[in-house]
C-alpha angles and dihedrals in degrees: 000000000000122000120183117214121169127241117203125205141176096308101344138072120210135209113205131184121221145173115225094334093314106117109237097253096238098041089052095056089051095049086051099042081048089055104059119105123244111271120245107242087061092056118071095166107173117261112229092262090050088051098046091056089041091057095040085057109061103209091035103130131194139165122210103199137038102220113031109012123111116226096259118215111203103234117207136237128268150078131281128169104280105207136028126287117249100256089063107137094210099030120138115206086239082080100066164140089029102236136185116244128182118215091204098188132023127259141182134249128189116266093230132017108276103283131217084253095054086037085046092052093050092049094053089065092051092246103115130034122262100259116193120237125220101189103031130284121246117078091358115116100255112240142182087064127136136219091256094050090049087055091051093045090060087038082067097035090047091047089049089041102051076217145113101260118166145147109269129257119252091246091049094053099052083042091058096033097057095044093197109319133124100209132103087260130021091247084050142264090324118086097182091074099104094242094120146042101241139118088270108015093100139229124077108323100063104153095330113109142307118297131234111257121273095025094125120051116263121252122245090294100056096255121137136195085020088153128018125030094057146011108239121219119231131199093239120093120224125288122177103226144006098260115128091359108161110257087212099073094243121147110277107230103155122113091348123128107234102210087077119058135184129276123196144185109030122251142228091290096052134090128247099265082062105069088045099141081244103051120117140181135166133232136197108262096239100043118122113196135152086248094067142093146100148205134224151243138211132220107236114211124232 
């Protein structure tokens, strides 16, 4: 009879499958395809120099890997108004109080949301679950993800890496969506512009499907897809205000429960108050929907 055990190696764990102790042939060669390390020439991590001059340049980009590894955009420093003002139409008590918070170093996002192709790479080497697609892989945005399958996903990116990948804060990622605007949306108070993939934003995606990456043009800071397509999972858990919320853009970890975590962004289903840069929701950790994704960012050293 066949018993599983798992072999861990370097970045992956493995699951084989054996009788009495003899590894099944083909299960075997997988395990140990599955092992090997990236080479070399597909990795072009930044050396500590390279990574010194990409955080001094906001809108600099790299990728440090060629299977797996999102397109990463260096986001500057600085402080924006985290929350919605009170004559916000479409305002929920969980966005407020506005608060100033300071963003003190740069740090990088990922260009697009994480992709069937990054989510594939990172399957192959047993690192990730198998999630099903609705719409086609590829350049599609992958869903029906949790929050624990996006923190596994940048375990094995940061492992490959050697670098500090992680999902954003939420204050990280407001911070990042509104790029430095003020307005309801980063395009401005209008959501029937086209410039998302959400029920009222307008073009050719209204309530349809998810979209592939990089459909809709980026905001100021070279983002694409921030609100609508996708929800995108962030490393806080819930909280139901504002009140006491860290200034710094840390993750917010106090008097939470952690089985629930952020969402953030809006998707495809949603309308269009939804994908309001200040609209938040929270999900059970463990909830895996086609409405869900995310995409990462990177602690960039000094």
């Amino acid at each position: 009879m066949c018993r599983t055990s798992t072999i861990s190696q370097g970045f992956v764990a493995v699951v084989v499958t054996s009788f009495a102790g003899l590894c099944c042939p083909a299960v075997e060669a997988v395990a140990q395809s599955a092992m090997k390390q990236p080479r070399k020439s597909e990795l072009t991590v930044l050396t500590a120099r390279a990574e010194k001059a990409r955080a001094a340049k906001p809108g600099s980009t790299f990728k440090e890997c060629a299977k797996g590894c999102p397109e990463m955009v260096v986001i500057p420093a600085g402080q924006f108004t985290m929350g919605s003002p009170a004559n916000d139409p479409d305002r929920a008590d969980s966005e407020g109080p506005q608060h100033k918070v300071a963003i003190a170093k740069p740090f990088a996002v990922s260009r697009f949301e994480v992709t069937f192709d990054d989510w594939d790479a990172c399957t192959v080497a047993f690192a990730c679950a198998q999630v099903p697609d609705h719409w086609g892989r590829g350049k599609m945005p992958v869903i029906n993800v949790s929050w624990e399958d996006a923190k596994a996903y940048v375990v094995w990116l940061s492992q490959v890496t050697g670098k500090d990948y992680r999902l954003p804060t939420e204050a990280e990622w407001e911070y990042a969506a509104r790029a430095g605007t003020t307005t309801r949306y980063y395009w401005g108070d209008d959501a029937a512009a086209g410039d998302a993939n959400c029920d009222g934003c307008g073009g050719d995606w209204k309530l349809q499907q998810t979209s592939p990456v990089g459909t809709f043009k980026p905001n100021a800071f070279g983002l694409h897809d921030m609100v609508g397509n996708v929800w995108e999972w962030v490393e806080d858990p819930w909280h139901e205000t504002y009140v006491g919320a860290p200034t710094d853009a840390s993750v917010w970890l106090q008097d939470s429960d952690p089985n629930f975590r952020m969402v953030r962004g809006g998707s495809w289903r949603n309308e269009s108050e939804r994908v309001r840069s200040a609209s938040r929701v929270r999900r059970n950790r463990l909830v895996e929907f086609d409405t869900l994704g995310f995409r990462v960012a990177r602690t960039m050293a000094p």
